[in-house]
C-alpha positions as CSV (number, residue, x, y, z in Angstrom):
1,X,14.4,26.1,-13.5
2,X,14.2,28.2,-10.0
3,X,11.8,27.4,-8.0
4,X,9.7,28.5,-4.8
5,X,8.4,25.8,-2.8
6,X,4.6,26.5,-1.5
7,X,4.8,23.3,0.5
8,X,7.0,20.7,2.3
9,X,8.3,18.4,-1.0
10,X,10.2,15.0,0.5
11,X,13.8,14.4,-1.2
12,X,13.1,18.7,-2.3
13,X,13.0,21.3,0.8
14,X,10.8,23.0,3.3
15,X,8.6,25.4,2.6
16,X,10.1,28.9,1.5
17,X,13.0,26.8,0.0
18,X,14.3,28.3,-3.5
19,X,15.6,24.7,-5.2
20,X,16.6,24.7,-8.6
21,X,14.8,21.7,-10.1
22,X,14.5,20.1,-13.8
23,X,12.1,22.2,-16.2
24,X,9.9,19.7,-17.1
25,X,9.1,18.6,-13.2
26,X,8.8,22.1,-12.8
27,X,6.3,22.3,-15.5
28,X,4.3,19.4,-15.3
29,X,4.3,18.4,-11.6
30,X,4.8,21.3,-9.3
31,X,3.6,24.4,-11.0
32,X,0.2,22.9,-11.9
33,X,-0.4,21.6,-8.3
34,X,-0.2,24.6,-6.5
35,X,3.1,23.2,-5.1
36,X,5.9,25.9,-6.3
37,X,6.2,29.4,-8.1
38,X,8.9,30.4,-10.5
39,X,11.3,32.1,-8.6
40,X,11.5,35.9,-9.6
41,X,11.1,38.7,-7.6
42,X,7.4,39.4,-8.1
43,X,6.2,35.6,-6.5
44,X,9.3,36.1,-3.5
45,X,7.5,39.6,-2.1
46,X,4.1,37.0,-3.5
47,X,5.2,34.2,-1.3
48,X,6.3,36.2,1.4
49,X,3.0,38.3,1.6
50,X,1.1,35.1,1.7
51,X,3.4,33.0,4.3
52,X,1.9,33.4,7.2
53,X,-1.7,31.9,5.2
54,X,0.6,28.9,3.3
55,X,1.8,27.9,7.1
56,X,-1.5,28.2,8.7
57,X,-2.9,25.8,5.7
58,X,-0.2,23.3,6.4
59,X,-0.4,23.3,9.6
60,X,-4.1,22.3,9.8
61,X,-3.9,19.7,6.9
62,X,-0.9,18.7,8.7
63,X,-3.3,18.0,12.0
64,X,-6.2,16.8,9.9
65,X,-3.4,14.2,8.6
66,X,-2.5,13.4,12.1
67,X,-5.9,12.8,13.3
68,X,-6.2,10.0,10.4
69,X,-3.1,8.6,10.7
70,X,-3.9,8.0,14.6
71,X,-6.8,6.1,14.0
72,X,-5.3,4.1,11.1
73,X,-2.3,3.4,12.5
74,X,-2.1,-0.5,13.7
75,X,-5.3,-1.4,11.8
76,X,-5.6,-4.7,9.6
77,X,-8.3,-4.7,6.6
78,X,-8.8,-8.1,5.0
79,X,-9.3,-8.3,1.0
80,X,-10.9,-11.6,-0.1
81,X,-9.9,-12.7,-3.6
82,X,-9.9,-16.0,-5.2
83,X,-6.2,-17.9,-5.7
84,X,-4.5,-21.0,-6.6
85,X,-3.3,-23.2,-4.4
86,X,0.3,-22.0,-4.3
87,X,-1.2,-18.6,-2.7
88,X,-1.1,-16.6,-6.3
89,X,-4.0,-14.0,-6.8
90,X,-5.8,-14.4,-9.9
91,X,-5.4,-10.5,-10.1
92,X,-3.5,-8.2,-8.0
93,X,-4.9,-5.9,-5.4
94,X,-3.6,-2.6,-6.4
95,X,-3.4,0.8,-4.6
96,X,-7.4,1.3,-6.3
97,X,-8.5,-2.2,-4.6
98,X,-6.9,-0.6,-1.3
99,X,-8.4,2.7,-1.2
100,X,-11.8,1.1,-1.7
101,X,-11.0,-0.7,1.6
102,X,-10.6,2.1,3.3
103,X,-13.6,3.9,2.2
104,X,-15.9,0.9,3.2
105,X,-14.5,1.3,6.8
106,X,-14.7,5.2,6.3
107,X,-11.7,6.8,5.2
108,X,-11.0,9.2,2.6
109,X,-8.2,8.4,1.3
110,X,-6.9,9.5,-1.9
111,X,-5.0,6.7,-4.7
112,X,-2.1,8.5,-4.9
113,X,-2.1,8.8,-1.2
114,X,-1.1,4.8,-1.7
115,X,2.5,4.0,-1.3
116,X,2.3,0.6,-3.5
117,X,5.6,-0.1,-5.3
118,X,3.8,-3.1,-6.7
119,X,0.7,-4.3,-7.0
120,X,0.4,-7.2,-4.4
121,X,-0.3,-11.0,-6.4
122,X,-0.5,-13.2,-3.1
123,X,-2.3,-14.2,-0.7
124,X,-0.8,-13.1,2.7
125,X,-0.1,-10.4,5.4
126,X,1.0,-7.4,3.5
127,X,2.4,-3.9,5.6
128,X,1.1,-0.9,3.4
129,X,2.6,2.6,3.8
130,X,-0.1,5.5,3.6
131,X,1.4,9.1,2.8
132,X,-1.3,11.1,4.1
133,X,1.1,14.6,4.3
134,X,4.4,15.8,3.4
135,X,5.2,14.8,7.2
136,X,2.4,12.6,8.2
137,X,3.2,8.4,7.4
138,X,1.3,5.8,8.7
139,X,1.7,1.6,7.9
140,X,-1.5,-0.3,8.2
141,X,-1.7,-4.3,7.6
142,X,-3.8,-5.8,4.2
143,X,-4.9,-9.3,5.0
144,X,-5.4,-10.7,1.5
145,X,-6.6,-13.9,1.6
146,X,-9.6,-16.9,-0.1
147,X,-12.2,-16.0,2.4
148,X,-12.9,-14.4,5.9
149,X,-11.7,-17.7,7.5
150,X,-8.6,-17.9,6.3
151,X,-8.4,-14.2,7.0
152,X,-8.2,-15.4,10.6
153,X,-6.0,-17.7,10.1
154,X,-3.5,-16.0,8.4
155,X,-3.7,-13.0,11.2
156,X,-3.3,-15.6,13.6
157,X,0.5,-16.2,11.9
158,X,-0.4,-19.5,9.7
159,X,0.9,-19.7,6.2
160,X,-2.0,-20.8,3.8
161,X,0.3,-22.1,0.6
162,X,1.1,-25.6,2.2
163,X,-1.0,-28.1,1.9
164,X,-1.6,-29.1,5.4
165,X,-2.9,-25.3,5.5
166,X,-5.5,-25.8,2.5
167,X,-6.2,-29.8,2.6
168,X,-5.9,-30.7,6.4
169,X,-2.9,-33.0,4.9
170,X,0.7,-33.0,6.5
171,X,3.3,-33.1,3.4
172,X,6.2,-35.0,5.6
173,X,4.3,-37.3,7.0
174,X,2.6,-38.7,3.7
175,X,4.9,-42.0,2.4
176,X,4.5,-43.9,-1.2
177,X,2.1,-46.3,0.4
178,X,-0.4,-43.5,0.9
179,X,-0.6,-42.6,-2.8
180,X,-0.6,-46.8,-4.2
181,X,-0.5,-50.5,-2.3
182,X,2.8,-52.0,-3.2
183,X,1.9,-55.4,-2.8
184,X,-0.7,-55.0,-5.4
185,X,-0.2,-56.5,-8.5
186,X,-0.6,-55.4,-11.9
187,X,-3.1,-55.9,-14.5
188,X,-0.8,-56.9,-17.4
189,X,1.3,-59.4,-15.1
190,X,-1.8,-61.6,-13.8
191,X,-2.9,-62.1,-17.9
């Protein structure tokens, strides 16, 4: 099916674009959302009447994106959730958990907005990619971690799966005589 993009589409075309695309993307995706027009000659003198409004409208959601990308852009939110020792969420912090984030510090931004592959299951310094426009991108940083001190510690670059990190105990320095006295006989032998 023929399209007419309304909008900037990434991997599509630019606005004004005629792509021809499958029918069921068509259908279900673009067509519903106000993102394309069946291509015929009624919506192409449609689409060109209107232009001039459909740039003006992208242009200033474009801007508004801009505006939120600039004061996101570098920022670190921490997440606190409980984990096992090896640094494994008992969860996952999904792209629900991370807009919720972001509204507490007073962003609107939508879950689809989210660009989460994956959900995240460990603990650790995660780089999120926000797709606020068609042309806007902006990374921001997701401390997930026990509690707000090990927050800190993990922004400071410390990993927080060893044990030295959760116990205060250095692995490589701890010998066989740490964990049982060798000189120390055995029950069984002394009867």
């Amino acid at each position: 099916m023929e399209v007419i993009l309304l909008e900037r589409i990434a991997k599509l075309g630019q606005m004004g674009e005629t792509v021809k695309v499958r029918d069921g993307f068509a259908r279900n995706y673009l067509l519903p959302l106000g993102k394309a027009l069946r291509a015929n000659a009624a919506n192409k003198a449609r689409f060109d009447s209107e232009r001039a409004t459909l740039e003006a409208r992208n242009l200033e959601r474009k801007s508004e994106a801009q505006t939120v990308a600039e004061k996101l852009d570098g920022k670190s939110f921490v997440i606190v959730r409980t984990a096992g020792e090896t640094g494994q969420l008992y969860g996952s912090v999904a792209a629900r958990d991370i807009v919720d984030v972001l509204a507490a510090e007073g962003f609107n931004i939508n879950r689809n907005q989210v660009n989460l592959n994956q959900p995240i299951k460990s603990i650790g310094v995660h780089k999120v990619t926000l797709h606020l426009h068609a042309e806007v991108d902006v990374v921001v940083e997701l401390n997930v971690a026990r509690s707000a001190e090990e927050a800190e510690r993990q922004a400071k670059g410390e990993s927080l799966t060893s044990a030295e990190a959760i116990y205060g105990v250095d692995e490589d320095a701890l010998k066989p005589e740490d964990f049982f006295n060798p000189e120390a006989e055995f029950a069984s032998e002394e009867e």
